[in-house]
N, C-alpha and C positions, 0 to 999 in steps of 0.2 A: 389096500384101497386102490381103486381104478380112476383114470379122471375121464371123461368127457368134453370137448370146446367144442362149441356149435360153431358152425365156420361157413355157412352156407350162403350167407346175406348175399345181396348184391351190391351192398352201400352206393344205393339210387342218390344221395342225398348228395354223394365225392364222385358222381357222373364229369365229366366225361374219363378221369382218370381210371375210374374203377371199372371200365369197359375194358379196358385196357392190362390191368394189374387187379386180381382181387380182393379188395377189400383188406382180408386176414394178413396179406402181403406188403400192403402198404409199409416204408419203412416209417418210424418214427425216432426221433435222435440217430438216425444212420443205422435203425436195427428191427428186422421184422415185423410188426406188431404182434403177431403169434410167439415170438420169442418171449415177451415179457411174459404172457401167459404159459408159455412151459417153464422159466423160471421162478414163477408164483409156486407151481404144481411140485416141479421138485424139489423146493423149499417145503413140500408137504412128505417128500419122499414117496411120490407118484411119480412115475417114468412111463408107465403103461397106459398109455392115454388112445381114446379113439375119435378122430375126426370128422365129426359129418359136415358133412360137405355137398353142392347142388352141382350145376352147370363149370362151375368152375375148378372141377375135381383132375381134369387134367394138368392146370397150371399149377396146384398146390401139390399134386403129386411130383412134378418136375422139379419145382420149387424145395420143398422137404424130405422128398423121399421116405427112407424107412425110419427119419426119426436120430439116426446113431448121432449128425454131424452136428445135433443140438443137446443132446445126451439125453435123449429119451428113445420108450419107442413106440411107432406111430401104426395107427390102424386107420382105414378110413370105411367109410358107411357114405353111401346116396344119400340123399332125401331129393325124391322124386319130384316134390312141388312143393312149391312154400306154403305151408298152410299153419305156423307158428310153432313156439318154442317144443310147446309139448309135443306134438308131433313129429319135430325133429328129432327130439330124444328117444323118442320109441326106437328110431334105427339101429340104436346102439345098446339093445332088451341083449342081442348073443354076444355082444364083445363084453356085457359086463356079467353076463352068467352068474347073477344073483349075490356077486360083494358089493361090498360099500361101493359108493362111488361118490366122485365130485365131478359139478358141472358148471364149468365157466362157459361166458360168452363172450366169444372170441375178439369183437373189439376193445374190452374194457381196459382198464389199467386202474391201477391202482397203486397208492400210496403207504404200504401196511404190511403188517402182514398176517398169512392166515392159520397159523399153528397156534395160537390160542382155539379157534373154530374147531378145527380137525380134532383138538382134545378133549370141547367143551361136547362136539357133538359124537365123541365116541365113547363120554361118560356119561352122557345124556341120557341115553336109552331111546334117542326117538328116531321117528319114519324121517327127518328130516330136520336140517338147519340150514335155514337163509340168513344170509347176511341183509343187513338193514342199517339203513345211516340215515338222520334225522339231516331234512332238507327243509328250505325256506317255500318250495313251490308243490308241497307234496301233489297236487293234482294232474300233475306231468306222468305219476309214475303208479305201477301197483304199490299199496298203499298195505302196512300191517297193521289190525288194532290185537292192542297186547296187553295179555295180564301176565307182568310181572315180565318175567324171560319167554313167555309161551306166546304164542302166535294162538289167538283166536278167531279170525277172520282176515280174511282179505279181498282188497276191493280194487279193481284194476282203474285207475286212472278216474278216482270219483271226482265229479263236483261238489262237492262239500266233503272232505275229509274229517274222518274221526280223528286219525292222528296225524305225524308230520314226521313218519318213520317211511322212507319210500325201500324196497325191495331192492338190493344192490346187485344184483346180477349173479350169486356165487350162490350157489346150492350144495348140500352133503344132506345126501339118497343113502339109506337104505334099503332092503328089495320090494319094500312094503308098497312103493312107487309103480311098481309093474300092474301090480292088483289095481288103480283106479285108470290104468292109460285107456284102456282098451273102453271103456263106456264111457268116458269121456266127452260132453257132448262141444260143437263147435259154439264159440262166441259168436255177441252180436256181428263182428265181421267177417266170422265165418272161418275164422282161426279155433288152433287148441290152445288153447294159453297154458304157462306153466303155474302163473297163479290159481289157475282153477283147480289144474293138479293137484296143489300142495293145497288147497280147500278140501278136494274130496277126501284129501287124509283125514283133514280136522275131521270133516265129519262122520267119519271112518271111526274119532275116538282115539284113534293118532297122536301123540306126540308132538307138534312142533314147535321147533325154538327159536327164536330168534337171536342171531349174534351181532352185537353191536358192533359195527366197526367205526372206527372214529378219522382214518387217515382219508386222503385226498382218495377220489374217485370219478373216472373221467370216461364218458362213452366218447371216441375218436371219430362219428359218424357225418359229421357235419364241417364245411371248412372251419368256422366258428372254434370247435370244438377241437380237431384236429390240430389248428393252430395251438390253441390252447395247452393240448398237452403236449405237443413238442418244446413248447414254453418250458413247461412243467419239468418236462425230462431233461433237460439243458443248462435247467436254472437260468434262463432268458437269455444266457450266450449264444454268440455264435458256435456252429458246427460246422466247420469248410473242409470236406475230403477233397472235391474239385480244385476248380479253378473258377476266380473273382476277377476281372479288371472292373474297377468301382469302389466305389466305400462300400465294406460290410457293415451294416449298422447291428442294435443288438436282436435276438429271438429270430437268427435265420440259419439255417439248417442247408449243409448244400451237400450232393450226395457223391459219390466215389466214379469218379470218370466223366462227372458234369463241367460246363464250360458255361459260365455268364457273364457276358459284356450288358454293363447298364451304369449311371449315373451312379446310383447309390440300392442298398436290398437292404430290406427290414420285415421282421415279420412275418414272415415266407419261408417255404420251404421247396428246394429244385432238387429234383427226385435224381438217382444216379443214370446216370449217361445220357441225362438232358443235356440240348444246345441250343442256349436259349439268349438269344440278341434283343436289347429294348432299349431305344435311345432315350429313354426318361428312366424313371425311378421303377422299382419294383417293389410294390407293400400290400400285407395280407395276400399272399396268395399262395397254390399250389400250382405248381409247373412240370412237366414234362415233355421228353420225346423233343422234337426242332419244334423251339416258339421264335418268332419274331415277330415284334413290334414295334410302331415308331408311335413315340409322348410315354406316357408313361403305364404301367398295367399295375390294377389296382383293385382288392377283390374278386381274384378271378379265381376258377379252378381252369386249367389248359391242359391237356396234351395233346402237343403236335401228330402224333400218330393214329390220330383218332379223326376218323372219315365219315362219319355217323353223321 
């Protein structure tokens, strides 16, 4: 089995930082965020992973290279324009030359793990198994309706939900997936979605199953959210590689060669080899590159090396 991590995003949502560092690179708890996902993958005993990747394919190739010094190995794939998940998978039809595969998306994380999936969906028999976790706002996300373990339909992001099973971002392909990309038509916003993908199987007659997953599940895309799973990964401590003059309060992350003079930090996270001066308090924020401020900074996302 092969994996696939879409890695292409621009994470518009963690601007002005992600101008800056992309997205997949971001650390979190003081560690890649693509690391968590190739440690997901080789807990699957997948090493053979291919990256797609957009605009940002030079810094992630600097950044990772061939893969050894995380203990996989790495391939990477363009995708020319962003025009949604399924279409970025296509890139990667030669690097998986018709084996199984898995397909993460490269901001998530998660709390779990997924060697019950890989065994359920290699006993299965089927075109495909997505992960699924029962959510309180299913209308957020591609939505499964299910009989039994089977996936019947799927509805991207409905206003009225049949069920409150949203799609968790992990897929396991078999080559059956090649057969619907290419007729594939774009959605209403003019995207390929992968949820339609994994429809044209159903209606193909296909297979699909759905794997329940039950552990924590975090998209990192947003400060909100980002915050959040640094929480998560830390268990709400602190994590200080740097250097603090101030009170560290708890849920703050500070990164390896950083320097921050301020009253007190909570809740924040100072990226490695920020130099960051604030004569008040620091809370909910991401910071990078020389920040200074005078009161306090609050809510913010910053990097000083960004001229934009």
């Amino acid at each position: 089995m092969k994996g696939v991590i879409l890695a292409a995003g621009k994470g518009s949502r963690l601007y002005p930082v992600t101008h800056v560092i992309p997205k997949p690179l971001l650390p979190l708890a003081n560690r890649l965020t693509l690391e968590y996902a190739f440690d997901q993958l080789k807990s699957l005993d997948v090493t053979d992973i291919c990256l797609v990747v957009g605009e940002n394919e030079p810094k992630m190739r600097a950044a990772l290279g061939d893969g050894s010094g995380f203990g996989v190995k790495l391939s990477y794939v363009v995708q020319t324009e962003p025009k949604g998940l399924a279409h970025a998978l296509g890139f990667a039809k030669d690097f998986v030359a018709g084996e199984d595969f898995v397909l993460y998306l490269g901001d998530a994380i998660y709390g779990g793990s997924f060697v019950p999936f890989k065994k359920q969906f290699e006993e299965g028999g089927c075109a495909n198994l997505s992960l699924v976790k029962k959510v309180p706002d299913p209308s957020r996300f591609g939505v499964a309706n299910l009989e039994g373990d089977r996936i019947v339909k799927l509805v991207e992001k409905p206003k009225e939900p049949q069920s409150d099973m949203a799609m968790a971002g992990t897929y396991f392909f078999g080559p059956q997936i090649w057969g619907v990309l290419p007729s594939l038509p774009p959605s209403a916003r003019g995207e390929y979605e992968i949820t339609d993908a994994i429809q044209a199987l159903i209606n193909n007659g296909e297979t699909v199953l759905a794997g329940f997953f039950e552990g924590e599940w975090f998209d990192s895309g947003t400060l909100d959210s980002y915050l959040e799973v640094s929480e998560y990964l830390t268990k709400g401590e602190s994590l200080v590689a740097g250097e603090v003059t101030g009170t560290v309060g708890p849920k703050t992350v500070v990164g390896e060669g950083a320097t921050v003079e301020c009253t007190s930090i909570e809740d924040s996270v100072i990226l490695p080899g920020a130099k960051v001066k604030v004569t008040g308090a620091i809370r909910h924020a991401v910071l990078a590159g020389p920040v200074e401020r005078d009161g306090d900074l609050v809510g913010e996302i910053v990097h000083g090396d960004w001229k934009g």
